[in-house]
C-alpha positions as CSV (number, residue, x, y, z in Angstrom):
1,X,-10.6,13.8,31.2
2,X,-13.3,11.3,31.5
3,X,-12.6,8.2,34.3
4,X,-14.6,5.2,35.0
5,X,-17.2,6.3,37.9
6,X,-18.7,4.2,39.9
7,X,-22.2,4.6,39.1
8,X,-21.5,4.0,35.9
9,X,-23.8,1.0,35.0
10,X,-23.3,-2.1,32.4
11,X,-26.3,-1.0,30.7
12,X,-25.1,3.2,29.9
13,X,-21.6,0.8,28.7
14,X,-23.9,-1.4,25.8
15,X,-25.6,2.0,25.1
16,X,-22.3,3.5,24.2
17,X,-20.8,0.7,22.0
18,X,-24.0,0.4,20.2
19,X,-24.2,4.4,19.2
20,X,-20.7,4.4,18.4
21,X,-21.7,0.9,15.9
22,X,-25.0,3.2,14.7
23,X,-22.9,6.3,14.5
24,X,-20.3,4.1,12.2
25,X,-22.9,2.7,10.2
26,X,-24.8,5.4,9.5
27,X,-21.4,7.4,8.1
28,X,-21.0,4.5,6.1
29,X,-24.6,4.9,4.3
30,X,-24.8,8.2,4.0
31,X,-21.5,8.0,2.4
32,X,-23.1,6.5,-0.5
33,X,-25.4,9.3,-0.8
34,X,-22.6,11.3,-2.1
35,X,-21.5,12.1,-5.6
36,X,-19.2,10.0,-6.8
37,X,-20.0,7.1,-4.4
38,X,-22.0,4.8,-6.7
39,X,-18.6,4.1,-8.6
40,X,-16.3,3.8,-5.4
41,X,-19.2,0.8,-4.5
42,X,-18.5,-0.7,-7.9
43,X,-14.6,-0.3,-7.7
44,X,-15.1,-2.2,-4.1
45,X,-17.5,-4.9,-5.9
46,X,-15.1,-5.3,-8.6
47,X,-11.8,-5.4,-6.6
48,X,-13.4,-8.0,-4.1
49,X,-13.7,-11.1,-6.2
50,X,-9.6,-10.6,-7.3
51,X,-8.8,-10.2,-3.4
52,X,-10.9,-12.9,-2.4
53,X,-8.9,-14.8,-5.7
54,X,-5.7,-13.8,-3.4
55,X,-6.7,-15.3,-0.2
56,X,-8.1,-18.4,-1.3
57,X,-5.1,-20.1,-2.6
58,X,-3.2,-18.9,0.6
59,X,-5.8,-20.4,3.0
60,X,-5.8,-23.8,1.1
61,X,-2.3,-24.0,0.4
62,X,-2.5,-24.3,4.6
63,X,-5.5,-26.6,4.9
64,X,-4.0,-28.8,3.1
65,X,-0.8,-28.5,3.8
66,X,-1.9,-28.8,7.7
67,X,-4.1,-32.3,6.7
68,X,-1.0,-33.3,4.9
69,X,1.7,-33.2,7.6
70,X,-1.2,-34.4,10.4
71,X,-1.7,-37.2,8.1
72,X,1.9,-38.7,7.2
73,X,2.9,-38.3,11.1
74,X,5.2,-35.1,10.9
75,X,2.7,-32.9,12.7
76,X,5.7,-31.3,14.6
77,X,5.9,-29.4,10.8
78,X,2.6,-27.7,11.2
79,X,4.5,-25.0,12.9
80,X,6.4,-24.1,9.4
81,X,3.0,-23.5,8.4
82,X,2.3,-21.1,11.0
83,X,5.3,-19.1,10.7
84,X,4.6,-19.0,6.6
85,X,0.9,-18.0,7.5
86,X,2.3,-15.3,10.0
87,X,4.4,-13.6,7.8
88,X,2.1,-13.9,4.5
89,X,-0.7,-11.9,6.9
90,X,2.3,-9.3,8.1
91,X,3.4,-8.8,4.1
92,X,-0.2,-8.6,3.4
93,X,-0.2,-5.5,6.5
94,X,2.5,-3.8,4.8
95,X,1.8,-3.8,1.2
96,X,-2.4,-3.3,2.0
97,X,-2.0,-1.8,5.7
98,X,-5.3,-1.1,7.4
99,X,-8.7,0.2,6.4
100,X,-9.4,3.5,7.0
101,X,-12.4,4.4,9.1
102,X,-15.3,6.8,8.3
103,X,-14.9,9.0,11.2
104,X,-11.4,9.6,13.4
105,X,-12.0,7.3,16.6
106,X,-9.5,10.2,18.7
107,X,-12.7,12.4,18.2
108,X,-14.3,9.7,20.7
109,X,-12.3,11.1,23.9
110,X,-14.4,14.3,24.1
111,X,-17.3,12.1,25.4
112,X,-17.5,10.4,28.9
113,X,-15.5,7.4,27.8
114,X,-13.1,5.5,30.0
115,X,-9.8,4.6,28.6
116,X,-10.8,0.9,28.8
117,X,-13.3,1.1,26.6
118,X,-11.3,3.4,23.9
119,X,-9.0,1.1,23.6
120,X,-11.9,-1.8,23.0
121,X,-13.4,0.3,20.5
122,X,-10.2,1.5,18.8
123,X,-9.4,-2.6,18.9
124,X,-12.3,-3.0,16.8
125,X,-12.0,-0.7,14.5
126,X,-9.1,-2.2,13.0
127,X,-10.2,-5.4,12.4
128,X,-11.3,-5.9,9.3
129,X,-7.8,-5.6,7.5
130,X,-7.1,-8.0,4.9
131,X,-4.0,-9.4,6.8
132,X,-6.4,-10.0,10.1
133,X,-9.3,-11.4,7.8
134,X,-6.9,-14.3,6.6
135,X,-5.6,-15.0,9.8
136,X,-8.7,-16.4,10.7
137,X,-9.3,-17.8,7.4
138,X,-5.8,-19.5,7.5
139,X,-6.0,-20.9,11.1
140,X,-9.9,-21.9,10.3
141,X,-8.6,-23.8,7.1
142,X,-5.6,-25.6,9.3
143,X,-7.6,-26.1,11.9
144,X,-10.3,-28.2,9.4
145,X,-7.3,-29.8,7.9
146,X,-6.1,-31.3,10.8
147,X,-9.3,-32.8,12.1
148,X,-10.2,-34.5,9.0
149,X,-6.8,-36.0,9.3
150,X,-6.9,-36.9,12.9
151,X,-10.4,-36.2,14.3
152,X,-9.4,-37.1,17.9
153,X,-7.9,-33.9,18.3
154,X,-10.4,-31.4,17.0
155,X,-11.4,-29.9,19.8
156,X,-7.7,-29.2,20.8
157,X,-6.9,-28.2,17.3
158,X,-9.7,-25.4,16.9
159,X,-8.9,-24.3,20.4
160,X,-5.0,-23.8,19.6
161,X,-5.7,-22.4,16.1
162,X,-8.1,-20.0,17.4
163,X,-5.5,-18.4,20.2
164,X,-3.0,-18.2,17.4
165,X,-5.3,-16.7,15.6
166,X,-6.0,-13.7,17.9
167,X,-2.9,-13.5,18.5
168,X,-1.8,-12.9,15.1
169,X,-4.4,-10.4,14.6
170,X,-3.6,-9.0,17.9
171,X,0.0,-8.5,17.1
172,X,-1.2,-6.6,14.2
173,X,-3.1,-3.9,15.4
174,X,-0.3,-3.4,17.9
175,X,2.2,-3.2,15.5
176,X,0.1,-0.4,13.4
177,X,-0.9,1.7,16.3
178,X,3.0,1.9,17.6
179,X,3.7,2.2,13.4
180,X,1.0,5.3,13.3
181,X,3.3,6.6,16.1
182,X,6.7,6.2,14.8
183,X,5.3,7.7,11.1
184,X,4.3,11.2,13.3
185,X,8.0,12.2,11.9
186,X,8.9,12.6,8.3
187,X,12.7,11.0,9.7
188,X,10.9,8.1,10.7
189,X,9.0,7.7,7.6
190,X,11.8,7.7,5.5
191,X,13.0,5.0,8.1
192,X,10.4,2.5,7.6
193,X,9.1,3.0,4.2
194,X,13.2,1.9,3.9
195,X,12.7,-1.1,5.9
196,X,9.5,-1.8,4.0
197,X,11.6,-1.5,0.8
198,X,14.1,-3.4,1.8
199,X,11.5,-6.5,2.9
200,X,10.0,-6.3,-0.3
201,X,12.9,-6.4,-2.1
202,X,14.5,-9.7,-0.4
203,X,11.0,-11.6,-0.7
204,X,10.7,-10.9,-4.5
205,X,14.4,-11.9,-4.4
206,X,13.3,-15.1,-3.0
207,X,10.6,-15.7,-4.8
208,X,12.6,-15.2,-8.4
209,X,15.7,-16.9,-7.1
210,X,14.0,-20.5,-5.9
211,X,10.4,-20.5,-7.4
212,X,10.4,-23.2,-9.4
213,X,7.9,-21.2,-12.2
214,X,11.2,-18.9,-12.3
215,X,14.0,-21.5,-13.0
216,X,12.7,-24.0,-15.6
217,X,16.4,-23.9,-16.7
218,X,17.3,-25.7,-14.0
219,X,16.3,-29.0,-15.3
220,X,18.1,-28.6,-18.8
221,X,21.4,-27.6,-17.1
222,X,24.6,-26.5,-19.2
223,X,27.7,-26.0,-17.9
224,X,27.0,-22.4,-17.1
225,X,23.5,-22.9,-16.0
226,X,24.8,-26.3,-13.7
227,X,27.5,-23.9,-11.9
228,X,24.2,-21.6,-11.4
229,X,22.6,-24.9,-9.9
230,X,25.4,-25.5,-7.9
231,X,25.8,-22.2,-6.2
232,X,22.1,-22.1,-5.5
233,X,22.7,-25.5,-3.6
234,X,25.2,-24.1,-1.7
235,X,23.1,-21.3,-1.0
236,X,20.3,-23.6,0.4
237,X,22.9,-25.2,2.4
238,X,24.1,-21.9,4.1
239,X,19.9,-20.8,4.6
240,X,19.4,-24.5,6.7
241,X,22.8,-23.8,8.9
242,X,21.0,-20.5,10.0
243,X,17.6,-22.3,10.2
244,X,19.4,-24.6,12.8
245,X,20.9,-22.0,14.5
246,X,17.8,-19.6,14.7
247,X,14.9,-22.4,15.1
248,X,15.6,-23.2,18.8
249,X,15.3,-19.5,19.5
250,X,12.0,-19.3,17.9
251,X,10.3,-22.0,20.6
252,X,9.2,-19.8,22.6
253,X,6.8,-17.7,20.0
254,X,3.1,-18.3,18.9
255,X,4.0,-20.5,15.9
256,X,6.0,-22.9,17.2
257,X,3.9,-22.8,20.6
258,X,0.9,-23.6,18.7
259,X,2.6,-26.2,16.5
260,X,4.2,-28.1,20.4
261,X,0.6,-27.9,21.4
262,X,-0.4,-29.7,18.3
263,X,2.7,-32.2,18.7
264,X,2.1,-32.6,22.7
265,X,-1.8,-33.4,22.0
266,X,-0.9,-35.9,19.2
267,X,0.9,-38.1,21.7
268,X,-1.2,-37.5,24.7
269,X,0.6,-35.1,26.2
270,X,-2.4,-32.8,27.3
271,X,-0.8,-31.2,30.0
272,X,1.8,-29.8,27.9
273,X,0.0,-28.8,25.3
274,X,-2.6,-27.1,27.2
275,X,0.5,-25.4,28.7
276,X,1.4,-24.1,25.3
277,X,-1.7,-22.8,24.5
278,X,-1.6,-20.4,27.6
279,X,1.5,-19.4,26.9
280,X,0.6,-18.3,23.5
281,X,-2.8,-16.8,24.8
282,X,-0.3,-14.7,27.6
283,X,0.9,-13.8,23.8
284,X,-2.1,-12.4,22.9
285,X,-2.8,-11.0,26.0
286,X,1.3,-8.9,25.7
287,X,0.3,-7.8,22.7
288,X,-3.2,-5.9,23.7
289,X,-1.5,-4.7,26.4
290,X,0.9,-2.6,24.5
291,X,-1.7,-1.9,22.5
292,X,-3.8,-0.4,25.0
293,X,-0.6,1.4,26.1
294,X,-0.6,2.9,22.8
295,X,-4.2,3.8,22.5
296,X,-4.3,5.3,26.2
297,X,-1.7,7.7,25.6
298,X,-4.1,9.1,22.3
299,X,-7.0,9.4,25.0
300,X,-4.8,11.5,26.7
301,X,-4.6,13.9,24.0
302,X,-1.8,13.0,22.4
303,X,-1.4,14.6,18.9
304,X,1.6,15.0,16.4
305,X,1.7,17.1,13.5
306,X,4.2,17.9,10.7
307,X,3.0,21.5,10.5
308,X,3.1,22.2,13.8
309,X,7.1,20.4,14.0
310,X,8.3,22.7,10.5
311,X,6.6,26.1,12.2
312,X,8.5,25.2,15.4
313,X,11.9,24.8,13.4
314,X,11.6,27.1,11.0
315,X,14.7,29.7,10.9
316,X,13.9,33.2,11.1
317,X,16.5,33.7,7.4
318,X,13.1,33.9,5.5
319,X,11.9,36.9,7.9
320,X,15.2,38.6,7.8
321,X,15.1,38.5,3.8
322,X,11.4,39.4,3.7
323,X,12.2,42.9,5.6
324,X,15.5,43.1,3.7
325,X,13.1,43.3,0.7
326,X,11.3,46.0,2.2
327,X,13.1,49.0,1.4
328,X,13.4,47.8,-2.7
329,X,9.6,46.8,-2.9
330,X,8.5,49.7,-1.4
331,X,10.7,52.1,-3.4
332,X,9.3,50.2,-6.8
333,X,12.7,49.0,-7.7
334,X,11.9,45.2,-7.9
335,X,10.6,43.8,-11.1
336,X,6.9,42.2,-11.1
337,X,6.8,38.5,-10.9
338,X,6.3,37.1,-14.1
339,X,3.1,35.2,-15.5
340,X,5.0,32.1,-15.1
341,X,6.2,32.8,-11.0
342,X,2.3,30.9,-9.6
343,X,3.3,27.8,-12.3
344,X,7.0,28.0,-10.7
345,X,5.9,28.5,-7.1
346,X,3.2,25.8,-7.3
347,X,5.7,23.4,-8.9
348,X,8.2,24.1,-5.8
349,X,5.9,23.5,-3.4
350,X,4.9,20.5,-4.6
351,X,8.2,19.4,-4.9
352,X,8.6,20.3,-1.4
353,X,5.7,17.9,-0.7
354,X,6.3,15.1,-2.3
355,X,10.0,15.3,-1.1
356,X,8.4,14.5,2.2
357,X,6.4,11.9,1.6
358,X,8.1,8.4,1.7
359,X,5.4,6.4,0.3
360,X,4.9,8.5,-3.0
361,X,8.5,7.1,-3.4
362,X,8.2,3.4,-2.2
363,X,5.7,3.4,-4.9
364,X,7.9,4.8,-7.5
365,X,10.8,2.3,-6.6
366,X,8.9,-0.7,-5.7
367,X,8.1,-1.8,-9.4
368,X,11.2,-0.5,-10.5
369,X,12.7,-3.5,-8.2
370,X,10.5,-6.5,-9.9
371,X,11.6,-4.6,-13.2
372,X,14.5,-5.5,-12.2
373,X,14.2,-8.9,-11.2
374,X,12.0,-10.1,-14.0
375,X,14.1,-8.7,-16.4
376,X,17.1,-10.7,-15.3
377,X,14.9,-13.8,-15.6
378,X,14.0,-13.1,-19.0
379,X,17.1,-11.8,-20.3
380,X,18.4,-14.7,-19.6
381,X,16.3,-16.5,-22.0
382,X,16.5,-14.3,-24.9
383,X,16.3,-11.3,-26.2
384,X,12.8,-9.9,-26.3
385,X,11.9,-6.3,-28.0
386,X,9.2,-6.1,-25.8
387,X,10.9,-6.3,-22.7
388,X,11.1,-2.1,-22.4
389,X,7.8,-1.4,-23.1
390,X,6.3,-3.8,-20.9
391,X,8.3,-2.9,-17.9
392,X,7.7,0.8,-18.3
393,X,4.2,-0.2,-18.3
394,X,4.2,-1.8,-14.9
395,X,6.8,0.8,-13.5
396,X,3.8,3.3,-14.1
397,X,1.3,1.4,-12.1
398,X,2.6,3.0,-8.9
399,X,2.7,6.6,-10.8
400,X,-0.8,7.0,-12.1
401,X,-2.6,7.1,-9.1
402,X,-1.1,10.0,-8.4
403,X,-2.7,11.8,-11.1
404,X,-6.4,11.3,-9.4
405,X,-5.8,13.2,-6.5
406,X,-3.4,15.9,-6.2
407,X,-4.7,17.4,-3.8
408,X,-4.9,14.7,-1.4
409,X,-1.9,15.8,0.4
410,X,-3.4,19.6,0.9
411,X,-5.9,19.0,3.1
412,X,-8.0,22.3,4.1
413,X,-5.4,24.0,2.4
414,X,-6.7,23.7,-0.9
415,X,-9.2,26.3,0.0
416,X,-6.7,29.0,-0.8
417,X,-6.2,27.7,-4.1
418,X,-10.0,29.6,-4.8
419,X,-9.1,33.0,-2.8
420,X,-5.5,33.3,-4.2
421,X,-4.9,35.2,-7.4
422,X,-3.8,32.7,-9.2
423,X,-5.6,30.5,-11.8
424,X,-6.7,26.9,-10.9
425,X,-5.3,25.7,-14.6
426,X,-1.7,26.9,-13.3
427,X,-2.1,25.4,-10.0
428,X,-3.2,21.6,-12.5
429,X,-0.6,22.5,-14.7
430,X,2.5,22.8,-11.9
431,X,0.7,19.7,-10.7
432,X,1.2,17.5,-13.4
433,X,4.2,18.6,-14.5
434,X,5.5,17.5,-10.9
435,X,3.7,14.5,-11.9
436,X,5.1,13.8,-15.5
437,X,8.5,14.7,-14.3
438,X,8.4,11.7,-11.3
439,X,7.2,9.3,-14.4
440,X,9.8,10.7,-16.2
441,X,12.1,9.5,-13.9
442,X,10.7,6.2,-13.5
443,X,11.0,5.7,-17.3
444,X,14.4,6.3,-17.3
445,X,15.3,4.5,-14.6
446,X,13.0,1.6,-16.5
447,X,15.3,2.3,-19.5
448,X,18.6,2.1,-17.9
449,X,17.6,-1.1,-16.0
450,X,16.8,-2.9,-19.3
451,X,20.2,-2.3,-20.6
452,X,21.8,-2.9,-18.1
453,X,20.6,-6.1,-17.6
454,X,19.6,-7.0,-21.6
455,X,20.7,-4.6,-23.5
456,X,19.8,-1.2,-25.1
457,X,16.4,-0.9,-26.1
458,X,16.1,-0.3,-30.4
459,X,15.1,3.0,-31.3
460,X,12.5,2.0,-32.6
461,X,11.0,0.2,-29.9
462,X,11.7,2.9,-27.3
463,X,10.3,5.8,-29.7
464,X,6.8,3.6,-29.8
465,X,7.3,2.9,-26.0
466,X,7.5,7.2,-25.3
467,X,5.0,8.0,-27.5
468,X,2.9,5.2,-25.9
469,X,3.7,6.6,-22.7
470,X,2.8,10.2,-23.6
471,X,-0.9,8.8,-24.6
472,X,-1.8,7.5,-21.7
473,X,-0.1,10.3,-19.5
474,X,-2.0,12.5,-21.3
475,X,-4.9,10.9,-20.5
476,X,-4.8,10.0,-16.9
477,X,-4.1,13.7,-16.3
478,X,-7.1,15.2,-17.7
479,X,-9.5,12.1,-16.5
480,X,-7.4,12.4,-13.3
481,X,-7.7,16.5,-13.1
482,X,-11.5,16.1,-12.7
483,X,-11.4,13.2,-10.5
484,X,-9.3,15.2,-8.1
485,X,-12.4,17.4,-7.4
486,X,-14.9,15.3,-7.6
487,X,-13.3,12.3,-6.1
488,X,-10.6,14.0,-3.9
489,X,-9.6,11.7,-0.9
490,X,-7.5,12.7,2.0
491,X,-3.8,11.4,2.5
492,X,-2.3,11.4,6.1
493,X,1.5,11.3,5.4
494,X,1.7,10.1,9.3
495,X,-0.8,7.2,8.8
496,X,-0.7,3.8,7.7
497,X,-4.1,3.5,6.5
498,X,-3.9,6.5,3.9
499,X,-4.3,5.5,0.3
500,X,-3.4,7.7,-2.6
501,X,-6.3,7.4,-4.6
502,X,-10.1,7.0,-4.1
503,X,-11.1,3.1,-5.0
504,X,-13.2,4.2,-7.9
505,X,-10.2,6.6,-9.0
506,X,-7.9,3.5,-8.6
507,X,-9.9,0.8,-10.8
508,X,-9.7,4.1,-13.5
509,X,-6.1,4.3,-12.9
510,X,-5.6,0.6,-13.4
511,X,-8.5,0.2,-16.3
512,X,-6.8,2.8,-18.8
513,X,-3.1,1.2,-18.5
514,X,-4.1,-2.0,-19.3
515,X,-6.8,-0.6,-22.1
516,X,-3.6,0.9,-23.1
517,X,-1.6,-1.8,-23.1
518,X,-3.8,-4.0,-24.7
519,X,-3.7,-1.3,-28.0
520,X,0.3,-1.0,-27.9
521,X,0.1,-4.9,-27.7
522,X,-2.5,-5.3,-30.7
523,X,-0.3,-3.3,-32.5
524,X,2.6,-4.8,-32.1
525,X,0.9,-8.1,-32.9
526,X,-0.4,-6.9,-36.1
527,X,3.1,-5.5,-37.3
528,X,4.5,-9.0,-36.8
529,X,1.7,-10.7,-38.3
530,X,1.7,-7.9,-41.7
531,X,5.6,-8.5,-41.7
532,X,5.9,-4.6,-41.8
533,X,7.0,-1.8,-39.7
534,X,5.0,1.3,-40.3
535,X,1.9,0.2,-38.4
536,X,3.2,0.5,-34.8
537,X,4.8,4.5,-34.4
538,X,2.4,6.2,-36.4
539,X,-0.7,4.5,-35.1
540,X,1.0,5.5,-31.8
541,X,1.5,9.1,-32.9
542,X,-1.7,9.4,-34.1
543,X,-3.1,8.5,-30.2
544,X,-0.4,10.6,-28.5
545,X,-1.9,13.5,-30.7
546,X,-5.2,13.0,-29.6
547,X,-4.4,12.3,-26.1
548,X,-2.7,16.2,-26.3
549,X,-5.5,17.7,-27.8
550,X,-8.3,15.8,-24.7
551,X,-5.6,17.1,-22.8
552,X,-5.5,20.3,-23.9
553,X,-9.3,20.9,-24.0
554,X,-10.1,19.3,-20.8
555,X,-7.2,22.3,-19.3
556,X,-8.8,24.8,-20.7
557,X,-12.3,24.3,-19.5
558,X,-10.8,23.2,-15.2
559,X,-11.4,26.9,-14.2
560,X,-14.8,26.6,-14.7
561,X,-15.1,22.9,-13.5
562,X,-13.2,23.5,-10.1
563,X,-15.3,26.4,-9.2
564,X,-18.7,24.7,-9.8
565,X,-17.5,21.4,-8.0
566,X,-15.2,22.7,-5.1
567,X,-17.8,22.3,-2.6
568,X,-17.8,18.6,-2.7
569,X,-13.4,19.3,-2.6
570,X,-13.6,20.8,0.7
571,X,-16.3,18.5,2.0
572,X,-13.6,15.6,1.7
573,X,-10.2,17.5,2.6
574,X,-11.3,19.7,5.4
575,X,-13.5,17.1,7.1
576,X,-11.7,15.8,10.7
């Protein structure tokens, strides 16, 4: 293993960082050289403006709630903003989690690279995540809100803002290289994508329990709705006795470090807060530690792997049954599989696979919980017909990506695919009926939500809502069949970074449920404004129909399409 020598000059270090930065931005050209990459550009050109939307009303809801509470004398709050703007940037890690790179940065220790500057580089590489993008953004934002409001202290402000910020940023990329770790077991996958359930549940909870855009009823109260009011009150009473009993413990972290600092240099204090910022720069300096802990034990050669753990575990019953099955198959008494054993066979394996993959189900469940929630908000306003439909419609945003790459989970396995005697429109077929069956599932669950909260959807309604369904299932299966081979991306159960879809793939996803939508709703719209009900199930049928027949001829014709095309397949799934 490479160590630091002692000839080792400054000037051979610069050389390194700036062919690894050449290396890395080459990749990312070349990249676009690619077919297939001129729409993953535009997906990322499109998809910018709405996340930039996303962090802009975050990072001035802080200015200005930063110049707000410097202005009226409560600066002692700022630190409410800090914790706020900590754990927006650690929900926006967990819902978003990191960018993937072009190129594994573990390939890097095969060079003469000490373990000091892996970890610099592997730092690096990480850094432009959303959530560490508006950390900066947000303590940039406080940190001009506050000097506007009390310009004496800028240079204090922008200094404590700044060390909060790397710390924040810090603390992320040392959380996601120990979470990278800890997701090297499907066990511990199933762990944390339940904690990450579980956190996204009680913050929609939140949100839909005391956002005022949620409760407009509270300010027409009835007797029922002021007995709501009332236990919401006493709610928010037992929420501050906890916030008195947890805040002093929380003094000693960055937030309210920063926000003493902020207090201490307000009244002059400049010892003390100078203090505080050290303390929450010895912070920042904890957190790359374990960080570089992390990253040096991956310069060591550190690797995990799922097939590597099942081959080590695997029971010898399937060897004793395989030469049990000798002595029949060789004597000609067993039966020949059937055509339909490869459609079976593919279908259990892929059962197998998504069994084991935690976030496939996180993002099955995860709508299914603001189904939930919304519904109970609107069912408690009236009766709407719509209320299935439109909830099955969202439920399937965490479904349909799935249809664009199903083979992102094989990795170089898919080459066997093309030497195995099987064809490739069983292999799509078993694939999307795994698929269709998981947004099955989803719908029913949808269905059962709704009246259980509401109440049953009509049959009416929930016939157009299937058929509806159907269409654009149909459809995102034989778009999504081609876009599997021609914009296949790689999924890494075991990291965080690992998206299901391609960007490009994703906008596609996204752009045909709401095209569809936008149909079901015109419909709909038209049958209340016509005072009739025969426009909304057969138009409906007549799109399901055609969906089955694209469908049908798009299957038909994926032999010939996967062949021609699976050069650029194993040019994304078997690179390293």
């Amino acid at each position: 293993m490479p160590t630091e020598t002692a000839n080792w000059s400054p000037a051979q270090s610069s050389a390194q960082y700036r062919a690894i930065a050449w290396l890395r931005w080459r990749i990312f050209l070349n990249n676009f050289r690619r077919k297939g990459s001129t729409g993953d550009l535009v997906a990322r050109i499109i998809i910018v403006p709405f996340a930039t939307v996303i962090l802009i009303g975050p990072t001035f809801g802080a200015g200005f709630g930063a110049w707000y509470c410097a202005y009226s004398g409560h600066i002692e709050r700022i630190a409410w903003i800090l914790w706020a703007a900590f754990a927006f940037c650690q929900f926006l890690n967990l819902q978003l989690g990191q960018p993937g790179t072009v190129f594994d940065p573990t390939q890097l220790i095969r060079f003469p690279l000490p373990a000091s500057r892996y970890t610099a580089i592997r730092l690096f590489f990480g850094l432009l995540s959303p959530a560490n993008i508006a950390s900066f953004c947000i303590a940039l934002a406080m940190a001009i809100g506050i000097t506007v409001a009390l310009p004496n202290l800028w240079l204090y402000v922008f200094l404590a803002l700044f060390i909060f910020a790397v710390a924040n940023v810090l603390f992320n990329r040392m959380i996601f290289a120990w979470i990278d770790r800890w997701l090297s077991t499907r066990r511990a996958r199933e762990i944390f994508t339940g904690l990450i359930f579980v956190f996204a549940l009680g913050s929609q909870w939140v949100n839909f329990t005391f956002n005022p855009a949620f409760n407009h009823d509270r300010f027409h109260p009835t007797a029922a709705q002021a007995a709501r009011v009332a236990a919401a009150e006493q709610n928010l009473e037992s929420v501050k006795h906890v916030y008195d009993k947890v805040w002093p413990w929380l003094a000693s972290l960055p937030p309210n470090l920063t926000g003493s600092a902020l207090s201490n240099a307000h009244s002059a204090n400049i010892l003390h807060a100078l203090t505080d910022i050290l303390f929450c720069a010895l912070y920042a300096l904890l957190f790359y530690m374990i960080f570089a802990w992390r990253t040096r034990t991956e310069y060591r050669g550190e690797n995990f792997s799922d097939q590597a753990n099942a081959i080590a575990k695997q029971p010898l019953a399937p060897m004793a049954r395989t030469a049990a099955m000798a002595p029949a198959m060789a004597s000609g008494e067993m039966a020949l599989p059937s055509r339909y054993a490869p459609l079976l066979g593919i279908f259990e394996k892929e059962f197998l696979t998504v069994r084991r993959n935690t976030g496939i189900f996180y993002g099955i469940l995860a709508p299914l919980i603001l189904v939930l929630l919304f519904a109970f908000k609107m069912a408690a306003r009236s009766h709407l017909p719509w209320l299935f439909p439109a909830s099955m419609a969202y439920a399937l945003l965490g479904i349909t990506p799935l249809f664009y790459n199903i083979f992102g989970l094989e990795g170089a396995g898919c080459q066997f695919y093309f030497i195995s005697p099987v064809r490739m429109r069983d292999v799509f077929l078993a694939k999307n009926l795994l698929n269709l069956t998981l947004a099955a599932i989803d719908i029913l669950l949808v269905y059962l939500v709704i009246a259980f909260v509401a109440a049953f959807p009509s049959p009416r309604m929930t016939v157009a809502a299937l058929l509806w369904a159907a269409a654009i299932l149909l459809a995102s299966m034989a778009i999504g069949n081609r876009r599997s081979i021609t914009a296949a991306k790689k999924v890494e159960a075991g990291r965080s970074a690992s998206k299901q879809a391609s960007p490009m793939s994703s906008l596609i996803s996204f752009l045909l449920l709401v095209a569809g939508a936008a149909v079901g709703a015109g419909l709909y719209l038209a049958e209340v404004k016509l005072h009739t009900a025969w426009i909304l199930i057969p138009a409906l049928a007549i799109m399901t129909a055609a969906a089955w027949i694209f469908y049908r001829a798009s299957l038909s014709t994926i032999d010939r399409y996967a062949f021609e095309n699976r050069e650029q397949l194993f040019a994304e799934l078997c690179k390293q």
